[in-house]
Structures are given as C-alpha cells and as structure tokens.
C-alpha positions as CSV (number, residue, x, y, z in Angstrom):
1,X,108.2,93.8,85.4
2,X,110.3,92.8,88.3
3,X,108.8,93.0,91.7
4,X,106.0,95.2,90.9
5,X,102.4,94.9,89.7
6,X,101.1,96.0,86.6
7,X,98.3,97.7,87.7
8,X,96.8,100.7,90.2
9,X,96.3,99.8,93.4
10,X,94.6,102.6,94.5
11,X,91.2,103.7,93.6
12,X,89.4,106.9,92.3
13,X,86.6,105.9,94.3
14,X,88.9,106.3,97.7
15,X,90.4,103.5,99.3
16,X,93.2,100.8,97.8
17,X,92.1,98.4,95.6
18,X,92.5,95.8,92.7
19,X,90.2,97.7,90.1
20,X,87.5,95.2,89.4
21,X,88.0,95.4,85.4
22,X,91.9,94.4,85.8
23,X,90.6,91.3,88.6
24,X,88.2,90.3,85.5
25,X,90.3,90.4,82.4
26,X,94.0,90.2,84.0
27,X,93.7,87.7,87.3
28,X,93.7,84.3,85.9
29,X,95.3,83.2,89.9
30,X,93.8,85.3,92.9
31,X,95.7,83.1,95.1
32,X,98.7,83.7,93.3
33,X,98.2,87.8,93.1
34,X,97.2,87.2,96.9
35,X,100.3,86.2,97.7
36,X,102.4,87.9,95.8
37,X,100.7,91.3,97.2
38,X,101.6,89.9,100.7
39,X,105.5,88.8,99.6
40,X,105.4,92.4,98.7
41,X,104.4,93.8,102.0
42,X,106.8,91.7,104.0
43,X,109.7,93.3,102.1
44,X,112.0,95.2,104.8
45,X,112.4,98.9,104.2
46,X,109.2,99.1,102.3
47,X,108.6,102.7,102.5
48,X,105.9,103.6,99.7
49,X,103.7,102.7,97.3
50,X,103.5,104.9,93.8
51,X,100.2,104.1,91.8
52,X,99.7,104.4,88.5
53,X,96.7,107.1,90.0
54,X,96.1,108.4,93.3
55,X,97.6,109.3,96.3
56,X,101.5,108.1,97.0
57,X,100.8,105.9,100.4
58,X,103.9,106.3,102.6
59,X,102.2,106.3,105.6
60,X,101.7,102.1,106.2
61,X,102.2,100.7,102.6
62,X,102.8,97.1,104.0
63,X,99.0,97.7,105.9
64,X,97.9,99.1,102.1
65,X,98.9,96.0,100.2
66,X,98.0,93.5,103.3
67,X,94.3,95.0,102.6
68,X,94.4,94.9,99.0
69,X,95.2,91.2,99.7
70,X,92.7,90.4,102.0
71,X,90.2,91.9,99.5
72,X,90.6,90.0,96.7
C-alpha cells in the first residue's frame, strides 16, 4: 500500500482514531506509525481523508491525522 494506512482512522464511537484492536495486534512501531501519520499530514494539497468507515473528513484532514498522531 503506497502512502496510505491499512486501517480506519475514524471511529464508530465518534471521533478519529487508531482502533485499539489494530494498535494491539498490527503496531509493532508507534513511533514509527506516529510519524508516518504526521509525514501524511504535511503533504501539500491534502484535501481529504476516506476511511475504511465513517464520515469522509475534508474539512481539516491534516488537523485529523495530526490528532490521531498525538494520540497514539
């Protein structure tokens, strides 16, 4: 997968997130998916983000993954 991650960042529970089943049996490097999430964010143009479920976030997406960042 090429510049993406494999999961859903947003959660049914409201609120974007790294789903704490995927941090537990996928994230082997938090620091790693930490910064990769804010690489992600810093890229120009970024208009939107399109989870796997939820709600399409087009109005801050860089904001979205900065928080999903920050929370891990």
């Amino acid at each position: 997968m090429s510049g993406g991650t494999p999961f859903s960042v947003k959660h049914p529970g409201g609120g974007a997130k790294v789903p704490p089943v995927y941090k537990l049996l996928f994230t082997r490097d938090r620091v790693a998916l930490r910064a990769h999430l804010l690489r992600l964010a810093a890229l120009p143009g970024l208009s939107r983000l399109v989870p796997t479920h939820g709600r399409i976030e087009s109005d801050d997406p860089a904001a979205t993954l900065r928080a999903v960042a920050e929370a891990l």
